[in-house]
Phi, psi and omega in degrees: 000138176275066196306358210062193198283178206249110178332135323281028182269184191249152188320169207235106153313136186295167191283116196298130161313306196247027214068164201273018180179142186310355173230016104005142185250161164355286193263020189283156181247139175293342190254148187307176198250125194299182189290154185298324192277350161274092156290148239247132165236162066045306197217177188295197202272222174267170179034057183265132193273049164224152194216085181308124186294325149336333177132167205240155173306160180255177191235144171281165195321309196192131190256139146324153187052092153111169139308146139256111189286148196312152171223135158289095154225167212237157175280093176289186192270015187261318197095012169270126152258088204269124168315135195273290203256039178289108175312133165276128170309126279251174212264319197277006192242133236235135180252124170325139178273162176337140171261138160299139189269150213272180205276150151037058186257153191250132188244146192291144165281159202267127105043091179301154162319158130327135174305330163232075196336152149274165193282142164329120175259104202246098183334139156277001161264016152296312205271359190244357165254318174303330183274354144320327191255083224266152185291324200315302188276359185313114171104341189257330171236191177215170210261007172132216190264007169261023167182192199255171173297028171223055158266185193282019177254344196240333201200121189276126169282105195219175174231010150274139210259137185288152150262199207265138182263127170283160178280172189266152193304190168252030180280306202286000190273006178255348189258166212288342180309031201304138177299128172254140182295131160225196195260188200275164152218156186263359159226098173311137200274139163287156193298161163218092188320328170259021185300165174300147158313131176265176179264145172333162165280177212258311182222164176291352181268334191323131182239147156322142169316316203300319221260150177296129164318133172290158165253133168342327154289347165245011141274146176300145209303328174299334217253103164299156209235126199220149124270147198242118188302008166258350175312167186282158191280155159302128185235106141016086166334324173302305183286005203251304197321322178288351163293281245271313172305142192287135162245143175254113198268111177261133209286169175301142132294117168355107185271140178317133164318158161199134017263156184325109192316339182263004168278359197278307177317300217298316182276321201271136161311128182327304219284317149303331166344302206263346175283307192287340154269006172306117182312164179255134172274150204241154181281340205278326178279341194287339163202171170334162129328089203293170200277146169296302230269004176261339178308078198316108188312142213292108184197154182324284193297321172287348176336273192298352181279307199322277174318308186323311212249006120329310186249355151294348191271313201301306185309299158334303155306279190331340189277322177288311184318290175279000154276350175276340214271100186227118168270094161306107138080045199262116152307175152216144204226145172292128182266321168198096189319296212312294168241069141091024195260140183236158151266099199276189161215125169227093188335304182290354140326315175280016185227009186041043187206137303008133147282097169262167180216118203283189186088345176276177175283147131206161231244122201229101183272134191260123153266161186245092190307310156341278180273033190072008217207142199273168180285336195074355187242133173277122172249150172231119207242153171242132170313111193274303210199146191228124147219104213307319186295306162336307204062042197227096151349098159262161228202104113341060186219095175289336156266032155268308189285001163283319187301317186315274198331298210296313205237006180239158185289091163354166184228181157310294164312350194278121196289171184229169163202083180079035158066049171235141166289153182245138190258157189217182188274354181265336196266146195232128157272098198277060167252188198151120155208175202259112189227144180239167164247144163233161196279138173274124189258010188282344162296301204286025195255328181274355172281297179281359119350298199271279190341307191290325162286305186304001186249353182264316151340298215270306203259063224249130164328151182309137207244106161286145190249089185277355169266005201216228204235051166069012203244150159261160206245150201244118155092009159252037184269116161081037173320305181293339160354305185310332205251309168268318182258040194304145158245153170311304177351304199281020165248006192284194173074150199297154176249159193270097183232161220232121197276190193071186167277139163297138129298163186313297190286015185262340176295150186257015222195094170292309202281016207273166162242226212267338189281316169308311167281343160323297185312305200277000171269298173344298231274298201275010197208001157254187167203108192283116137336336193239181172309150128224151183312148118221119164281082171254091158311150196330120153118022218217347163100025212294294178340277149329317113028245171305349160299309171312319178295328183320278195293313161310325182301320171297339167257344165259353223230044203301347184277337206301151157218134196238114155289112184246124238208164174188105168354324183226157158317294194308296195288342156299308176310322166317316191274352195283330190306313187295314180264020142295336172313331210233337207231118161272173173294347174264356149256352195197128190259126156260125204283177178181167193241158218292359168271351146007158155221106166334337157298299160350292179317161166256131174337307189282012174229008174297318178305350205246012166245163172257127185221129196209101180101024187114344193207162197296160161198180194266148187286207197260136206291321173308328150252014173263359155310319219271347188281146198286283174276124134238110220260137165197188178290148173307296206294339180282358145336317174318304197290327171276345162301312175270035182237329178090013178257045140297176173254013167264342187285325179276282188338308192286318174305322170278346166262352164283328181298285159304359150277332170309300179269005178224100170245003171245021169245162195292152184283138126268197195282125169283108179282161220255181185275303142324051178253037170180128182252089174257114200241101165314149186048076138293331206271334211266007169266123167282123144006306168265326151337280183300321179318314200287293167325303191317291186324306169314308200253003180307132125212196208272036168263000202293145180073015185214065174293125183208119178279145163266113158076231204227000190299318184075054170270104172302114177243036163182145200288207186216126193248121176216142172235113178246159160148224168236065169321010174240043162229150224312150171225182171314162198241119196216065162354290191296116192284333189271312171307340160324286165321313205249043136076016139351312199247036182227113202270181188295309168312271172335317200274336175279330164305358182253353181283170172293353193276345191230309181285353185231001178299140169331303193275006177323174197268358199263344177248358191318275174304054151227329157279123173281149150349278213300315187287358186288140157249151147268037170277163174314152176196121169324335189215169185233135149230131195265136192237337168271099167264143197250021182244302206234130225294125152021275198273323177275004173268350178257040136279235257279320145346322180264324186256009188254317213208023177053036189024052203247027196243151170262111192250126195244002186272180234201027189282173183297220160202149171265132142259116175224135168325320206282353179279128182259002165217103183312338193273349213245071206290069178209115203224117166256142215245121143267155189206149205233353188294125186294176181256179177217159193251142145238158205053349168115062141100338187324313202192158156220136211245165175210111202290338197289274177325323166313293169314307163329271200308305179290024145238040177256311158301296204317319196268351168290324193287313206311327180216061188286311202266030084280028160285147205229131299318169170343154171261139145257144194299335174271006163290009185223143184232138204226120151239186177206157148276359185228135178302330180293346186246346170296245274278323164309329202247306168298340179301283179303325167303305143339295169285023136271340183099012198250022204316326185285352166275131160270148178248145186176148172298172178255009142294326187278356163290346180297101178099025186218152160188181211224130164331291187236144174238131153257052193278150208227113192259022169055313171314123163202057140188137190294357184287347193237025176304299220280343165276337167275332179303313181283340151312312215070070199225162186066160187270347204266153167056000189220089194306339194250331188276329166316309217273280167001288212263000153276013205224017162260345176292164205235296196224024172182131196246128162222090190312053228257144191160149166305119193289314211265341152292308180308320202280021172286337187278124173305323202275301170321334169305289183320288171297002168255353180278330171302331174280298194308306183282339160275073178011045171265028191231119166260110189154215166290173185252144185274116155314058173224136174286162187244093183258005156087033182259156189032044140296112186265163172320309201286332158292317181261007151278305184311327231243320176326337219218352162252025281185103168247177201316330200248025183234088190286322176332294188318295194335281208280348146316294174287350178260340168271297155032264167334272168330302151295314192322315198299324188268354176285303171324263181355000000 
C-alpha cells in the first residue's frame, strides 16, 4: 500500500526497471537527495493523530531526530487536512511543494479533537477570502494570470503539508463507494442536476472512455465481433492510476499585475485610489450555477441577473470541458529556454475543440513510461499562446526548464551558459506526462465585472447630479435604457447637430458610395442618443465604413477621442492596418495585453504598439490622454478599466481637481474623454463582451446630448456598432446559454427591437418602400445593400436565404471560363460526391479523400484553361475551404504533389472577411452518425447557418461546391441552396430526391432568369411568376 511521500519532502516513485532517463543507473533517483541526516521513509512521521478508515499508518523503525510529539489535524474547508500543532521547519530545509490532490478521492472523516486541541492556525487570508469563493468551483478555475492556481482564493497557501490521503483497503474496492477513475481534478465536482445534458451516444453500443473495450469472448458466440475504427481510443489502465496518485505539484510563480498597481498612483489623487480601486465583489463565484428554470428573462431590471447566471452555465461548462480533457503520455519539446517557454502538440486545436484559451492552467504529470508508472512530480504551466492551424500549445513553466537543467543529459548540440545547459528545439526531451487543464475564468470575471458596471451606470435610481452640479437632470431615470433598451420614442426630438455638409474634397475615402456616407455623415456630424447600426453583409465594404468615420470624427470633432474595438486581435489589427495611412504613432495607439506574442502583430503596426521590457505594455497616462485613437480588443479593454482611464474614473478625477482649485464657482458639466466607442465585427461578440468597452466609455449622461452654449462640446459619448449578424458570431459552448440567447451578440439582438425591425427604411421593407415613402430624416441605422464582390447568379442563394433579399450586385469584376460549368453563363456549380470521410486523431479532425481528388482535379481543369478567363486565371486566384483542418492540411498535401502550392487553403473561419476569384468548397461530411457529434463541437458546414453563409459569400467570380447532396439536404437552408442548383441546372452527381417548391427565390433569381426562361417550359414560367408573387405577398 501506497502511503505517499516521506515527511517533509515529496513521494518517492518506485524505482523505474530500466530508469527514469537514459543516463540514470537502475536504482538511480529522479529527485535531489534528501539531506544527509534524513533518510527517505514512506510515510508520515509516528504519532500522527488520524485514523484513516482504509487502515492506519505503519509505523516505522525510528523517525529521525528525536521524539515526536503527537499531531492533531483538522479538516479545512479545501477537503486538505492541515496539522493543529506541527513544528515549523527549520530556515535550511526547503518545504515541499503542495501534492495536487487525486480525483473524486473520498476523505475519511476525522476523529473527535483531543480535549484541548491547540488552535488551528489558519492564514488570514484565507479566512478573508475563501467565503468569496462557493466550494463548487474551487479546484475547477482559476481567476487568470496573476497567480498560480493555488491562490488564495482557490486552494489554501500554507506551508504546512496536508497529510497523505491513503488508497482504499481492499474491503472497500467491493462496496458501492469504488473509487472511479475520472479525468483529473484537483476537487472532485458535487453532482450537478443543471448542468447541461450531453448528446445521446451516437449508438447503443457506444461505449465510455472509462470502460475497456470488449473482448470477443464476451460477446455472444453468434454475434461477430467487428471492431470500430471511430471508436474512442484506449487508455492504459496505468496511465488512468496516475490521475488517481498525489503528485507533488510544482506552482507557477506569481506574474505581475497588469498594468502595474503603481500606474493608478502615477495619476489618480490618494484620496481617490481607495474609493475608485476598491475590488468589485464579483457574484458570479459566490455560488452554483443557479436552476435553468430560475433565471430571469432579460429586462432592464433583471439585466445583471440574467447575464450573471448566462455566464456562470457558460463557465461552468467550459470548467467541465476541460476537466474531461486529458493528453496521455504527450511529449514536450523547448521554444524558448531563455524564457521557460515549451510547445506543446494538441491535435484538436485546430478544430478548436478543446476550447483552449491562453491564460488556462495546465497541469503535466511526468510518468516513467518503462515502468509504468508515475513519477509523483507535478508541473504546473500556463497556456501563453495558441497556434491553431499548427495545433501547438506554449506552455509557460520554470520549473520545468529547472527539472530539465538538473536531471536531463545533455546532448552534443546542447549549448551551456555560465555553466548550466541551455536546451533548444533540437533537444528531443526523454520526458512524458499525462496533462490536464483548468479553466482560466478571468474573461467571464471580467464580463460580468463589466456587466455590473453598466448596470450601476445605465440603470441607476432617479438620479440627482450631485456629481455635476447637485440639481436633478431632467429625463435621466434610468439613461442607459437609450442605449440596451432603445425605444422609437428615445430618437424624437431635436438632435445635436453640426451644421453643413462633408464636401467632396473633404473625403478620405473618394469610392464610398451614397449609402456609406450616409452612415459616415450620420455618426460624425449627428449625436444619436441609442446606438447606432451599421449592417453589412459580405461584400458591401462595413470596414471601410467605419475607417471613414473614424477620420471624419477627427476632422470634424477636433477634441474627439475613439475607442475603437473589435471582437478578435486579426480583426482589430485591420483596422489599425487600414488607418495608418492617415494616423501617425503619436495620434492613434494600438493597445494589446502584455501576454501578446510579437508573432500575433503584423510588422507594420508595431510602431503603433506600445513596448516596454520586451513585451506590450500601457504607455504612461500622460501619454495615453494625448492619443486621438485607441484601437484594442473588447476584452483588452479591461486594461483601461483596470487603469482607472474610463470616463466616470476621469471625469471624478477632474472634478475633484476643479473643486480644488475653484471651490467657490459653480461646477459644470464635465465632458467625458471618451466621446465615441466604435466597434467593428460586433455580431462576432456576445454581449457581456461588448459591455466591457461600453463600461469605458459608460457615464451618467447617456442619452443626453446636450451642448453648453456654442462650444459644440459632447457631453455624452456615442455608441456605432458595425456588422453582419448572419455571420459567424460568438462561440458558445453551454447548450442551456445557448437557449437563453448567449450567442446573440448585441448588434443582433438590437436590430430585432421595433425601433429598428419596424422603422421604414429597415432591410426587410427597402423593396417593399416606394421612392415617395423614403425620409430624409435621421435613422439610427445604415443598412448597406451594394455588394462589390460577387458575380450575380453567386449572390442569390445568400440573398434570398440571408438578407432578405435586398442585396444588390455592383462589382465590376473579371470572368471564368471553364468547361466544367453546365450552364457557362451561370459560373456556379455543386459537385456531388458520396465517398465517406475518415478522422484524424481519434476523431480530433477530419478529411475526405474522394472530395480531395474532386478539387484537385477542378483546379487542374480550371488552370488547364486559366487563359481564357478574363483576366488569366492563376493559382493564386482560387481559394479552397473546408471545415476541418484534417482536410485543409490533406489537400494542401495533395496540391503540393502538383505543383500548385500558390492556391490557399484554409478553414472557413480564416475565410472571414477575405475572398477569391474562384471559391471551392469541400464539406467533407457524408454520414449522419456523426451529425450529432459535430452539433455538440459546432463543427462543420451540416446545421450551422452562419458558417454556411460565410463560406458561399467569399466568391468573386466562381463558386464551387464539392459535397453530399443528400446529407446536406437534411439542413433547411442547404435544402434551399441545392433547390437552387437543381432548378437552374447548376448540380452535378448523384441524383437527388428533392422537390423544387419555390422557396428562396430571390428577386434577383426572377429578374435574371426571366427573360431567359423560354416559352415552352411552362414549369419554370410558373415557378418563377408564383415565387414572385408570394415574395410580394409576405413583404405585405
Amino acid at each position: 500500500m501506497n502511503y505517499g511521500g516521506p515527511y517533509p519532502f515529496g513521494p518517492h516513485p518506485p524505482p523505474p526497471v530500466q530508469g527514469p532517463y537514459p543516463f540514470h543507473p537502475t536504482h538511480g533517483l529522479v529527485y535531489p537527495p534528501f539531506p544527509p541526516s534524513l533518510a527517505p521513509f514512506p510515510g508520515p512521521p509516528p504519532g500522527v493523530n488520524i485514523n484513516a478508515q482504509s487502515g492506519t499508518f505503519p509505523q516505522h523503525p525510528q523517525w529521525p531526530g528525536g521524539a515526536v510529539p503527537p499531531i492533531s489535524f483538522q479538516q479545512g474547508r479545501d477537503g486538505w487536512y492541515y496539522p493543529v500543532n506541527w513544528p515549523q521547519a527549520s530556515p535550511n530545509q526547503q518545504v515541499a511543494p503542495q501534492p495536487l490532490p487525486p480525483p473524486n478521492f473520498n476523505v475519511p472523516p476525522q476523529p473527535t479533537p483531543p480535549e484541548t486541541p491547540p488552535k488551528t492556525r489558519t492564514p488570514p487570508e484565507i479566512q478573508d477570502e475563501l467565503p468569496e469563493i462557493d466550494d463548487y468551483w474551487k479546484g475547477k478555475i482559476v481567476t487568470g494570470l496573476h497567480g498560480s492556481s493555488t491562490t488564495k482564493r482557490y486552494v489554501t497557501l500554507s506551508v504546512q503539508r496536508p497529510v497523505a490521503i491513503t488508497k482504499p483497503s481492499d474491503e472497500q474496492k467491493d462496496t458501492k463507494h469504488k473509487l472511479q477513475l475520472l479525468p483529473p481534478r484537483s476537487y472532485p465536482p458535487p453532482p450537478d442536476p443543471n448542468s447541461d445534458h450531453d448528446f445521446p451516444p451516437l449508438s447503443a453500443n457506444a461505449k465510455s472512455s472509462n470502460q475497456l473495450p470488449p473482448s470477443p469472448q464476451s460477446l455472444n458466440a453468434t454475434q461477430a465481433f467487428h471492431f470500430d475504427r471511430y471508436a474512442d481510443v484506449f487508455i492504459p489502465q496505468w496511465l488512468r492510476d496516475i490521475q488517481s496518485q498525489l503528485q507533488t505539484l510544482q506552482h507557477l510563480p506569481a506574474s505581475p499585475a497588469f498594468p502595474p498597481a503603481g500606474y493608478v498612483r502615477s495619476f489618480l489623487l490618494p484620496g481617490l485610489i481607495d474609493e475608485l480601486c476598491k475590488p468589485r465583489s464579483s457574484n458570479l463565484l459566490t455560488s452554483p450555477p443557479p436552476p435553468i428554470t430560475s433565471v430571469p428573462p432579460l429586462a432592464i431590471e433583471t439585466y445583471d441577473a440574467h447575464w450573471s447566471a448566462l455566464l456562470a452555465w457558460e463557465l461552468d461548462k467550459l470548467a467541465k470541458d476541460k476537466e474531461a480533457l486529458v493528453l496521455w503520455k504527450k511529449p514536450i519539446k523547448v521554444l524558448n529556454w531563455d524564457r521557460s517557454e515549451f510547445v506543446l502538440e494538441v491535435p484538436g486545436l485546430r478544430e478548436n475543440y478543446p476550447r483552449l484559451e491562453t491564460g488556462d492552467l495546465a497541469h503535466l504529470r511526468m510518468i516513467f513510461e518503462d515502468a509504468k508508472t508515475g513519477s509523483g512530480r507535478a508541473f504546473e504551466a500556463r497556456v501563453n499562446a495558441l497556434r491553431k492551424r499548427e495545433g501547438l500549445v506554449h506552455l509557460y513553466c520554470p520549473a520545468l526548464k529547472i527539472h530539465v537543467q538538473q536531471f536531463i543529459k545533455p546532448t552534443h548540440s546542447t549549448e551551456s551558459d555560465r555553466g548550466l545547459f541551455v536546451f533548444s528545439g533540437e533537444d528531443e526531451l526523454p520526458l512524458t506526462f499525462n496533462i490536464s487543464f483548468m479553466m482560466n475564468a478571468r474573461p467571464s470575471l471580467m464580463m460580468q465585472a463589466a456587466t455590473s458596471t453598466v448596470v450601476d451606470a445605465f440603470f441607476s435610481k432617479p438620479f440627482v447630479n450631485s456629481f455635476f452640479t447637485g440639481q436633478a437632470l431632467r429625463g435621466t431615470v434610468g439613461v442607459g435604457t437609450k442605449w440596451l433598451f432603445p425605444q422609437p420614442k428615445d430618437v424624437e426630438g431635436e438632435l445635436a447637430i453640426w451644421n453643413g455638409e462633408i464636401m467632396e474634397h473633404e473625403w478620405f475615402d473618394i469610392g464610398l458610395n451614397q449609402e456609406q456616407r450616409s452612415a459616415v455623415s450620420s455618426i460624425a456630424q449627428h449625436q444619436s442618443p441609442v446606438p447606432y447600426l451599421i449592417n453589412g453583409p459580405a461584400g458591401t465594404g462595413k470596414t471601410r465604413t467605419v475607417v471613414e468615420t473614424v477620420l471624419q470624427i477627427l476632422r470634424v470633432r477636433p477634441e474627439a477621442c475613439i475607442l475603437l474595438c473589435a471582437p478578435s486581435n486579426p480583426a482589430t489589427d485591420t483596422l489599425v492596418l487600414r488607418l495608418r495611412k492617415n494616423l501617425k504613432p503619436n495620434e492613434m495607439l494600438r493597445l494589446n495585453d502584455q501576454n501578446r506574442t510579437f508573432a500575433e502583430v503584423p510588422n507594420t503596426i508595431i510602431q503603433y504598439c506600445y513596448i516596454e521590457n520586451d513585451s506590450f505594455a500601457l504607455p504612461p497616462w500622460e501619454t495615453l490622454m494625448r492619443y486621438r485613437v485607441v484601437v484594442c480588443s473588447c476584452l483588452d479593454a479591461s486594461v483601461l478599466v483596470a487603469a482607472q482611464c474610463t470616463n466616470r474614473s476621469l471625469a471624478r478625477l477632474e472634478r475633484e481637481i476643479l473643486t480644488s482649485l475653484h471651490p467657490h464657482r459653480k461646477p459644470e458639466m464635465i465632458p467625458p474623454h471618451w466621446t465615441h466607442l466604435l466597434i467593428d465585427e460586433a455580431a462576432q461578440g456576445s454581449e457581456p463582451e461588448l459591455l466591457i468597452p461600453i463600461s469605458v466609455v459608460s457615464n451618467t449622461l447617456q442619452g443626453e446630448p446636450s451642448l453648453t452654449g456654442d462650444s459644440n462640446v459632447l457631453l455624452a459619448p456615442q455608441l456605432v456598432l458595425c456588422g453582419d449578424p448572419n455571420q459567424l458570431g460568438p462561440i458558445v459552448t453551454s447548450e442551456a446559454a445557448r437557449s437563453a440567447e448567449l450567442d446573440v451578440s448585441l448588434l443582433e439582438r438590437l436590430f430585432e427591437r421595433p425601433l429598428y425591425a419596424e422603422y421604414p427604411q429597415a432591410r426587410s421593407m427597402i423593396f417593399a418602400n416606394s421612392p415617395e415613402r423614403q425620409t430624409s430624416n435621421f435613422k439610427p441605422f445604415t443598412n448597406l445593400v451594394k455588394n462589390y464582390r460577387s458575380h450575380p447568379v453567386i449572390l442569390m442563394p445568400p440573398s434570398a436565404i440571408f438578407y432578405d433579399d435586398s442585396l444588390e450586385p455592383c462589382a465590376q469584376n473579371g470572368s471564368v471560363s471553364w468547361s466544367g460549368l453546365p450552364n457557362p453563363q451561370l459560373p456556379l456549380v455543386f459537385i456531388g460526391n458520396n465517398s465517406e470521410e475518415q478522422s484524424v486523431d481519434e476523431r480530433a479532425s477530419w478529411f475526405n479523400d474522394g472530395e480531395i481528388n474532386k478539387v484537385v482535379e477542378t483546379i487542374s481543369s480550371l488552370l488547364s484553361e486559366g487563359g481564357t478567363c478574363t483576366p488569366p486565371l492563376r493559382a493564386a486566384d482560387i481559394g479552397v475551404m473546408a471545415p476541418w483542418r484534417g482536410q485543409v492540411w490533406k489537400i494542401r498535401e495533395s496540391l503540393r504533389k502538383k505543383s500548385l502550392s500558390r492556391v490557399d487553403v484554409g478553414t472557413v473561419e480564416d475565410f472571414q472577411g477575405r475572398e477569391s476569384r474562384v471559391i471551392i468548397i469541400s464539406c467533407v461530411r457524408s454520414r449522419p452518425r456523426f451529425l450529432k457529434e459535430d452539433a455538440t463541437k459546432g463543427l462543420g458546414l451540416v446545421f450551422e447557418r452562419k458558417r454556411m453563409n460565410v463560406a458561399i459569400t467569399r466568391a468573386m467570380e466562381l463558386l464551387v461546391v464539392i459535397g453530399n447532396g443528400a446529407l446536406l439536404q437534411r439542413d433547411p437552408y442547404w435544402k434551399a441552396f441545392l433547390q437552387f442548383t437543381l432548378r437552374n441546372k447548376l448540380y452535378t452527381g448523384p441524383k437527388l430526391n428533392i422537390e423544387s417548391d419555390g422557396n428562396y427565390i430571390s428577386r434577383l433569381e426572377s429578374n435574371y432568369f426571366s427573360a431567359t426562361v423560354k416559352d415552352e417550359d411552362l414549369e419554370e414560367q410558373g415557378t418563377l411568376m408564383a415565387a414572385g408573387i408570394a415574395r410580394e405577398v409576405l413583404r405585405e
